[in-house]
Structure formats: C-alpha cells, structure tokens
C-alpha positions, 0 to 999 in steps of 0.5 A: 658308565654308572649313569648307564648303569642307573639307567638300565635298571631304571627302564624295568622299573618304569615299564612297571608305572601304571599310568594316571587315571584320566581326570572326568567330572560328575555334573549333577542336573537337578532340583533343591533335593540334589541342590547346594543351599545357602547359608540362611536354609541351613540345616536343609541340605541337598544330597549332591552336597555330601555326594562329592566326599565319595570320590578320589582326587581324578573326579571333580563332582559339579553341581548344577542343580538348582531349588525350584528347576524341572526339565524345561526350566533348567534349560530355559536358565542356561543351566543344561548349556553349562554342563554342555559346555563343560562335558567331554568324553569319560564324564558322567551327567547325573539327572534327576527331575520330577519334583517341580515338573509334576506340579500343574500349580507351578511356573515350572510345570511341564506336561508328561509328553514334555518331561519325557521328550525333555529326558530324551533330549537331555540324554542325546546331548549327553551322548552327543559330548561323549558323556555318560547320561543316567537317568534318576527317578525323583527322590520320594517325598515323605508321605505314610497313611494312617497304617504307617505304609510308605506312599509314593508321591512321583508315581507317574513321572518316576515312571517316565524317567523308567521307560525313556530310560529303557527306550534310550538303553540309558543307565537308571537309578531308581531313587524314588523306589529305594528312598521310598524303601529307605523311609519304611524302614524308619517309620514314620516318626523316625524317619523325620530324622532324614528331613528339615524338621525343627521346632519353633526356636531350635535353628536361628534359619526356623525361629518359628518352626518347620516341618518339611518332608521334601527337603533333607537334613544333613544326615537325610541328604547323607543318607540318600547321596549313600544311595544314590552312590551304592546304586552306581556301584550296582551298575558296574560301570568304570566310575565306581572304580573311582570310589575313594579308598580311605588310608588304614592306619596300620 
C-alpha cells in the first residue's frame, strides 16, 4: 500500500520532467584564423579556440579548421569528409574561407567561379546530412590607410560568400563587415592589441619579433569568436538557446 502510495504521487511529478536536450555538434570548417594552434605559434590564437567556452554541456564544438586551407584544399585532405562523417540531423557546420582562396600566389588559390561552386556544394552536403550550414565571410584583416580609415581586404570573395548565401537561402554571418567594424573602433594602433604583435624578445615562440595583422592574439581571437557568437544570437535559431548560462552565486 505505501509503495502504491509513493507511486501515485510520483507519476505527477514525473509528468513535470522536461525532457534532456538532444546533444549536436558545431563543426568549424575553415583556415588558421578559425584554426586550434600549436604550442610553438603561442600567442597566436585562432577564434574557434575560445569559441568552444560559449556552450553548455548538449554541444561539443569540433574544430576542423586548418592553417593555410581554402575551399578546394580543405577537401582535396579529406578534411570536409570528416565532418561529413561525423554530421548528423540538429548539428550546425560553421564555414568560413577566403583568406587562402583569394591569393593567386598560393598552392591553394581557388578561382571565383570555384570558391562559389565549392560554398554551394559545401552547403548541399551539409543539408544533405540534416545539418545546418552557415556561411561566414572571411574574417577582415588589419589594413587602415593613412587617414587611420579601416580597409577591406576580402572585397570580392566575402561578397561571394553573400550572394551564394542569398541564392542557397543559407544562414550568414557576415564576419568580415562586423571585424572590420571591430577594428575602427580601435584604431589603428589599438587595435594591434587583437593581433600576434610582439616585439624582438618579449615571447620565447618570436625571439625576433612579429608583426602580423592576420593571425589573432588571445584577447583578438577572444574578441572575434564574441562575434561570431552575438552574430548567431541575431539569427534566432535553436542553437543560441544552447548558450551557457553561468551559476549566480546568491
């Protein structure tokens, strides 16, 4: 009788239990501004690496981003079939090229026409698995002229990444317009800050210096990956709810 007891005033509290969150990965597809480093390029940081600390414990942030990658590259390694591999119904797949697409000098170069049928494809093969593709423009670099005036150095590739993005009716995060924006509010010389600059002898990696205005600081891969997170957060979509929600001390 008691165990009957228990049991019937159990059963309404159970009805109550909200069931778990499904667990769903963010892959991160991308170049050495999206990468993980290595020890020895310490302090350089890419910003999918303090990207991971957004999330609460139903998401698991993979980073397949790799220095030197375009659109052409990451696939000819079997990188993109490792995502694909892996990339099931409720993920999210984060792309983001250009740097290393754009460059004619480079092994990686890949002509307009490719880098836009590349992102298409990219794009179906996401969809194809049930995933969630967004498109991200390549991160701007740090270039002002001489009136201290933020320039764009991506122009025509981050405007590929728009338009298959309108054509493909895919999410966007337009990173280079809002790291651009990021950057001018800075200034030029502060906003050094946000990029591996150091001088002769002050890191052990950089024993003779570096000035780099592509590849982040900490605090500049910090910064960006904020970004890149309050981006997602205006396009309302069910991962934003997966946001971490920090304990207030009472």
């Amino acid at each position: 009788m008691k165990a009957k007891l228990i049991l019937l005033f159990a059963l309404p509290v159970m009805a109550f239990v909200l069931p778990q969150k499904k667990k769903i990965n963010i892959f991160l597809a991308g170049d050495s501004t999206m990468a993980i480093k290595e020890t020895k390029a310490f302090p350089e940081t890419g910003w999918g690496m303090p990207f991971v600390y957004f999330w609460d414990s139903t998401v698991t942030v993979v980073n397949k981003a790799k220095n030197g990658r375009s659109t052409s590259s990451f696939r000819n390694e079997g990188l993109w079939k490792q995502i694909m591999d892996q990339a099931g119904e409720g993920d999210y797949v984060l792309i983001q090229f250009g740097h290393n697409d754009e460059v004619p000098t480079k092994k990686t170069y890949t002509t307009e026409a490719e880098f836009r049928n590349n992102l298409t494809q990219y794009v179906k093969e996401a969809r194809d698995k049930k995933a969630t593709p967004i498109l991200i423009t390549p991160v701007a670099r740090r270039k002002f002229d001489a009136n201290g005036k933020i320039e764009g150095t991506h122009e025509v590739y981050s405007q590929i990444v728009r338009d298959v993005a309108k054509a493909e009716n895919v999410l966007l995060v337009d990173l280079d317009k809002k790291s651009q924006e990021l950057y001018q509010s800075m200034g030029a010389e502060t906003s050094k800050y946000l990029f591996n600059y150091l001088d002769a002898g002050q890191h052990p990696n950089y024993p003779d210096g570096k000035k780099d205005d592509t590849h982040f600081s900490e605090l500049g891969a910090r910064l960006i990956a904020q970004l890149v997170l309050k981006e997602l957060k205006e396009l309302n979509i069910e991962l934003t709810e997966r946001v971490i929600s920090p304990v207030v001390k009472k």
